[in-house]
C-alpha angles and dihedrals in degrees: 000000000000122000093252085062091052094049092049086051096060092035080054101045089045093049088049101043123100150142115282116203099184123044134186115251088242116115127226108246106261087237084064096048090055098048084055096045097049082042089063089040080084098068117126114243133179101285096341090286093152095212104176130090123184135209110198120185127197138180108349089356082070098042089053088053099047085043085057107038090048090057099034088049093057105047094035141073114237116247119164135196091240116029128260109233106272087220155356125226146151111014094350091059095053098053100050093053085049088062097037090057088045085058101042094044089048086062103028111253125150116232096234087044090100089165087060089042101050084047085058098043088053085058086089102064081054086059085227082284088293107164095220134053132189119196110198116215133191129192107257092231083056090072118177104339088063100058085047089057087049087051089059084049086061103046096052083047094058095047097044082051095052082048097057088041094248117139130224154186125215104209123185085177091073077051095065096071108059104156095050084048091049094049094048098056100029097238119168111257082245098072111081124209112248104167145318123230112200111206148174131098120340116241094226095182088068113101089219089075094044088093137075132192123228133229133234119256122246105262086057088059106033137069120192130213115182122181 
């Protein structure tokens, strides 16, 4: 394979990937899962330090965690480990709203429906039926540089994924109940919550997964700065 060939497989894998919201019961073999798993096990981090660990749930393991997150949601306040942005403006504004609107248009709801809309939010603590989760940890004296390194964990996970034709659904939302995550799981109060990615099939007769967001173009991105 030339360079040129390697470089139109990621382009490709990067054009093609996106975030599934209903999935198909079906579970991923467990041999799959651990292709992908060992795949994102390649993932750069500051000075090797490793920093992620993942809990990934299958069959009833799923099922416990989807039971515990739809009662806990409802009677507690989020706080997560990292904080959530106070706030979206300018640019960044604009284009989550861009990608709000796509959602609620792809199932019909109307933006000032907020009924509609909180029904679809909760949709995350239901992982979009996926049959797998994978909760992605840091260790807490690791600060902010750990959960970056996470975030490349994630990153090399989604496109594997895409490789091996698995979708997936990057959720900061599991991430906003750590202490329910970390009982559940028994973690010790030392590992930190960075994010959660649902995964499975895609449903792709569902009209939620009938849209795809843009991205910005490079002079939006990119300052230069020639001698």
């Amino acid at each position: 394979m030339t360079d040129g060939d390697e470089l139109d497989t990621l382009t490709r894998l990067l054009d093609e990937r996106w975030t599934c919201r209903q999935f198909r019961a079906e579970p991923v073999p467990q041999t799959d899962i651990e292709r992908l798993l060992t795949l994102a096990q390649r993932t750069p981090s500051w000075c090797n330090t490793q920093p992620w660990h993942v809990e990934v749930t299958s069959g009833e393991g799923t099922g416990r965690l989807r039971s515990a997150l739809a009662e806990h949601v409802m009677t507690h306040p989020q706080s997560p480990d990292f904080a959530f942005p106070p706030a979206y403006s300018g640019i960044y504004r604009d284009r989550r709203r861009a990608c709000g609107f796509q959602l609620y248009d792809s199932v019909g709801i109307a933006q000032d429906d907020s009924d509609r809309r909180l029904q679809q939010m909760l949709r995350n603590f239901e992982f979009f039926d996926a049959p797998h989760v994978a909760i992605v940890t840091t260790e807490q004296d690791l600060g902010t540089y750990g959960a970056i390194d996470c975030g490349l964990w994630v990153s090399t996970f989604l496109l594997g994924a895409q490789a091996l034709g698995i979708a997936a659904a990057p959720q900061a939302a599991l991430a906003a109940y750590p202490d329910l995550l970390r009982e559940h799981f028994g973690l010790p109060e030392h590992r930190r919550v960075v994010v959660g990615v649902s995964f499975g099939y895609a449903d792709d007769e569902h009209p939620v997964n009938g849209f795809r967001t843009s991205r910005a173009a490079l002079e939006e991105a990119v300052s230069w700065h020639p001698v």
